[in-house]
C-alpha positions in Angstrom: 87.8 16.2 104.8 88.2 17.1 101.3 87.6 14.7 98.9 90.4 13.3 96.8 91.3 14.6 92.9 90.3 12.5 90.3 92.0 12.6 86.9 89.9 13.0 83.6 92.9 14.1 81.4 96.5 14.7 82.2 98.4 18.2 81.5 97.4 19.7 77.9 99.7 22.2 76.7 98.8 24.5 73.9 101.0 26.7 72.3 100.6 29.6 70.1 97.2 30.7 71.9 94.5 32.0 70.2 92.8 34.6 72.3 90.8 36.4 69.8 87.8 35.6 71.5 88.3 37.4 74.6 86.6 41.2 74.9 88.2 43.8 77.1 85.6 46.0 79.9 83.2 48.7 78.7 85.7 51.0 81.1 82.2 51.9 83.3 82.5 49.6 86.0 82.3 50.7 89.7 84.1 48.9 92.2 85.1 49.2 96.0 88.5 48.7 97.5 91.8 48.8 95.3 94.6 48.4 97.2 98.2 49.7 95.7 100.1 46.3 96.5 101.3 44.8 93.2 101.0 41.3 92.2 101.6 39.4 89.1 98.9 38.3 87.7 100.3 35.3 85.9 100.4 33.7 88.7 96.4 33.7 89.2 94.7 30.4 87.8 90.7 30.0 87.2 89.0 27.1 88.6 85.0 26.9 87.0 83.0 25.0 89.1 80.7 23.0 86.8 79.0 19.9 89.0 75.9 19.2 91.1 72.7 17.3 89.9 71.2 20.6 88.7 68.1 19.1 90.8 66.1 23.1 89.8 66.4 22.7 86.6 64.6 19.5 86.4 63.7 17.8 84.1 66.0 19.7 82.1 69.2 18.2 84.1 67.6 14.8 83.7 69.4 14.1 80.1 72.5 16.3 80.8 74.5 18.9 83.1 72.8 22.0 83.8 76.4 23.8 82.9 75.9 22.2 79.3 72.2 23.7 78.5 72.1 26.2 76.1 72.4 30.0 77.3 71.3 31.7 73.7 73.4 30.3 71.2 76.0 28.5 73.3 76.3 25.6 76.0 76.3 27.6 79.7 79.9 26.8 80.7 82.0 28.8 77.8 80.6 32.0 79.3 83.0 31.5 82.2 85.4 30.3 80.2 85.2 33.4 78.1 85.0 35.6 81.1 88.2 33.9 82.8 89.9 34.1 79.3 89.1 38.0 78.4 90.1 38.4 82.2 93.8 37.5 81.4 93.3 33.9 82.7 94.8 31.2 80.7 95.6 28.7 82.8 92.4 26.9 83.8 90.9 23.6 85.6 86.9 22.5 85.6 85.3 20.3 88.1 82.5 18.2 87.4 80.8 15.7 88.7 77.9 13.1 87.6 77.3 11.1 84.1 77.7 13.5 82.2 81.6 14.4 83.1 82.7 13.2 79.6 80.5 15.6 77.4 82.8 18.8 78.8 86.1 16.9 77.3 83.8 16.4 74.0 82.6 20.0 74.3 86.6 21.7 75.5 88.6 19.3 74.5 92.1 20.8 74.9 91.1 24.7 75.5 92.6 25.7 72.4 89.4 27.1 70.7 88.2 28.8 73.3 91.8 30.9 74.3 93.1 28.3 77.0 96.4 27.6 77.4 96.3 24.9 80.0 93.0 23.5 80.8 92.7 20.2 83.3 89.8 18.8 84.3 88.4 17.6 87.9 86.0 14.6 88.7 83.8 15.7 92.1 82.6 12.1 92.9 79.7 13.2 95.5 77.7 16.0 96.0 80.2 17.6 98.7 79.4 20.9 98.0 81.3 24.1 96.5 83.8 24.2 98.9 84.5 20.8 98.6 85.1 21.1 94.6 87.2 23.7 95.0 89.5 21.5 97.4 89.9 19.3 94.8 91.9 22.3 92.4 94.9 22.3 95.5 97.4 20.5 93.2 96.2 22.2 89.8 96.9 25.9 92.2 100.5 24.8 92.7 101.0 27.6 95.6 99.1 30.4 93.5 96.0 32.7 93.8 92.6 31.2 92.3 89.7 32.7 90.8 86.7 30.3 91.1 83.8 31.2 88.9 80.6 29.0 89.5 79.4 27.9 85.8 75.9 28.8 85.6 77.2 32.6 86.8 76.8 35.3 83.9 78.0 38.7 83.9 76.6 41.3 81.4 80.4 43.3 81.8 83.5 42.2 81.6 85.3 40.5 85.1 88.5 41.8 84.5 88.2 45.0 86.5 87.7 42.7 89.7 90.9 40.3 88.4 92.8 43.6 88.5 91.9 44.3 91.9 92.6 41.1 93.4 96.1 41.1 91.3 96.7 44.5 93.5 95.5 43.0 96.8 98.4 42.2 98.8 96.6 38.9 100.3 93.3 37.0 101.2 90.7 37.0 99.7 88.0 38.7 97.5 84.3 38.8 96.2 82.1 40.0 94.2 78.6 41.5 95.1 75.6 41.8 92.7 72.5 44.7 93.9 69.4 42.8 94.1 66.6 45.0 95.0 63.8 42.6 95.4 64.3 41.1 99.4 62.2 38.0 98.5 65.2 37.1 96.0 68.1 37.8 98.3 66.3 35.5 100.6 67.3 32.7 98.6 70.8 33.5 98.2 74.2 34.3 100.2 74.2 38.3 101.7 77.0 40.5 102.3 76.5 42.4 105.4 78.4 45.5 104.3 80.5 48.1 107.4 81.8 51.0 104.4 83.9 48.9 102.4 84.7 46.1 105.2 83.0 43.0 104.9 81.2 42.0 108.4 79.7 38.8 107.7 78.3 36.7 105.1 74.8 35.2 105.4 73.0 32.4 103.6 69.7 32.3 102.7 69.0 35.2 105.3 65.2 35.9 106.6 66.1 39.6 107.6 68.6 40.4 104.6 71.6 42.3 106.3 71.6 44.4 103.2 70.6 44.5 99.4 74.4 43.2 98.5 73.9 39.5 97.0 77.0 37.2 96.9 77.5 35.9 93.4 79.6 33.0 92.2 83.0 34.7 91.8 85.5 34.3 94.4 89.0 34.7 94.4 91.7 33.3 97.4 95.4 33.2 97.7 96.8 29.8 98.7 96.1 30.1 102.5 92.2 28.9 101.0 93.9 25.4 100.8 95.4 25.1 103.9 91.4 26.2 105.8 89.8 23.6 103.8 90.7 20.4 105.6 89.0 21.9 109.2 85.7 22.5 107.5 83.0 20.2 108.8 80.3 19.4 106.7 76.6 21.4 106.7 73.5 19.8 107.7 72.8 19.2 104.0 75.9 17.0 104.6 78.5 19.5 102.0 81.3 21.7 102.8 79.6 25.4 102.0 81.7 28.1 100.0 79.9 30.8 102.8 82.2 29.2 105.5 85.1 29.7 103.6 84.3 33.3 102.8 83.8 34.0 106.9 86.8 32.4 107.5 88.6 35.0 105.5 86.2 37.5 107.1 87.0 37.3 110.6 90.9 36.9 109.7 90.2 40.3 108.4 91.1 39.3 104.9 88.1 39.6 103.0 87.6 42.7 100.1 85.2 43.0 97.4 83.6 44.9 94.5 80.3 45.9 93.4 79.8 44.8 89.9 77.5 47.6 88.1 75.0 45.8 85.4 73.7 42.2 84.8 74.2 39.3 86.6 72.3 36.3 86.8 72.6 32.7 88.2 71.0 30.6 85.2 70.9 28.0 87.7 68.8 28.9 90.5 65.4 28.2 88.9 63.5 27.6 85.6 62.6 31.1 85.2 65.9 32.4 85.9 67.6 30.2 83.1 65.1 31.8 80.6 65.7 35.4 82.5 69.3 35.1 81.7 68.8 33.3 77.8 66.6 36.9 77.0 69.5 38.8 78.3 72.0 37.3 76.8 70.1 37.3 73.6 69.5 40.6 73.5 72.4 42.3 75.1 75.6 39.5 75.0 78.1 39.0 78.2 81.4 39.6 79.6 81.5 42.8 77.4 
């Protein structure tokens, strides 16, 4: 069962936006798939997932959420604001979770600064898993299509080639997929097993990877997502995983994706990847 919504804030409008922060795409992208069915893309919201105990990046996580840590000159979580924000995306909703909840409404406060023209905010009250947080977004969605971007996700290129894509996909749902060359790493993460450009399956934490295509934390979902979520039964770590969702839309045939070309990085999957994405971002930027 999803878990209920809890209200930090209520509705915060903001007129007159200021969006001067957002960076359109270097134009070199390569993606798969792009289907000719039009849709409107104002009626896409972004949901940034920004809980958990951030348990790898102890003893970091110990005095705050891992989504708050610095990534070069900036807390972790205005990367995905930016690259929701550049992308089009003004309308947005974060989920948190733990003691820390408060310091994102100290950090965001109303979205103004930062380009958003409706931000609300999420309280995840257990560690229920991605899935789970994203259940909790079902009223903020209203009936439309969601992008949910995992906060400690960062892209060296601008997202907004695969928001276009998705506005042209006539329904379902889409990913994105990140190279990863060394098969040690794509052990520890979610693999796309890859049929031309249909997706087969999805596999977590795979021993034989089906492929060198890693999952990363951008998804996006029309509003069917919501109505799967209640049958999903829990993992044996006890949360409702984001990879059951994705199979879901798999075997319902629903399920496209793009390759993003360049950087990515989870800053949250270990102490040495935090510092492997500060160095890049330091030296190179994001969401360009």
């Amino acid at each position: 069962m999803v878990a209920r919504e809890t209200r930090l804030t209520t509705w915060l409008v903001v007129t007159n936006l200021a969006c001067a922060n957002g960076r359109e795409g270097s134009g070199d992208e390569q993606y798969h798939a792009e289907p000719s069915y039009p849709y409107d893309p104002a009626d896409m919201k972004g949901v940034i997932l920004a809980g958990g105990t951030g348990s790898r990046l102890h003893p970091l996580t110990r005095i705050t959420n891992k989504h708050l840590l610095p990534i070069y000159d900036r807390p972790m979580v205005t990367y995905a604001i930016e690259a929701l924000v550049s992308g089009g995306l003004t309308e947005i909703m974060v989920v948190t979770g733990g003691t820390h909840a408060g310091e994102f409404f100290r950090l965001l406060g109303d979205g103004h600064e930062h380009g958003i023209g409706l931000l609300q905010y999420a309280y995840q009250e257990r560690e229920g898993g991605i899935a789970e947080a994203l259940g909790l977004a079902e009223r903020f969605a209203a009936g439309d299509r969601v992008l949910v971007m995992l906060a400690d996700n960062v892209f060296g290129r601008s997202i907004k080639p695969a928001i276009e894509n998705f506005e042209r996909q006539e329904r379902g749902a889409r990913i994105v997929l990140s190279k990863v060359e060394e098969p040690e790493h794509l052990r520890h993460l979610g693999v796309a097993e890859l049929n031309g450009e249909k997706v087969v399956r999805i596999v977590e934490k795979p021993e034989q990877p089906p492929s060198d295509y890693a999952v990363t934390g951008l998804y996006f979902y029309d509003a069917s997502v919501f109505e799967f979520l209640p049958s999903l039964s829990p993992s044996a770590r006890g949360e409702l995983e984001i990879t059951d969702v994705n199979n879901w839309f798999v075997e319902q045939g629903l399920m496209e994706y793009d390759v993003v070309e360049g950087f990515w990085g989870d800053a949250g999957e270990s102490i040495d990847a935090y510092y492997e994405v500060n160095d890049y971002v330091r030296e190179n930027g994001a969401n360009r």
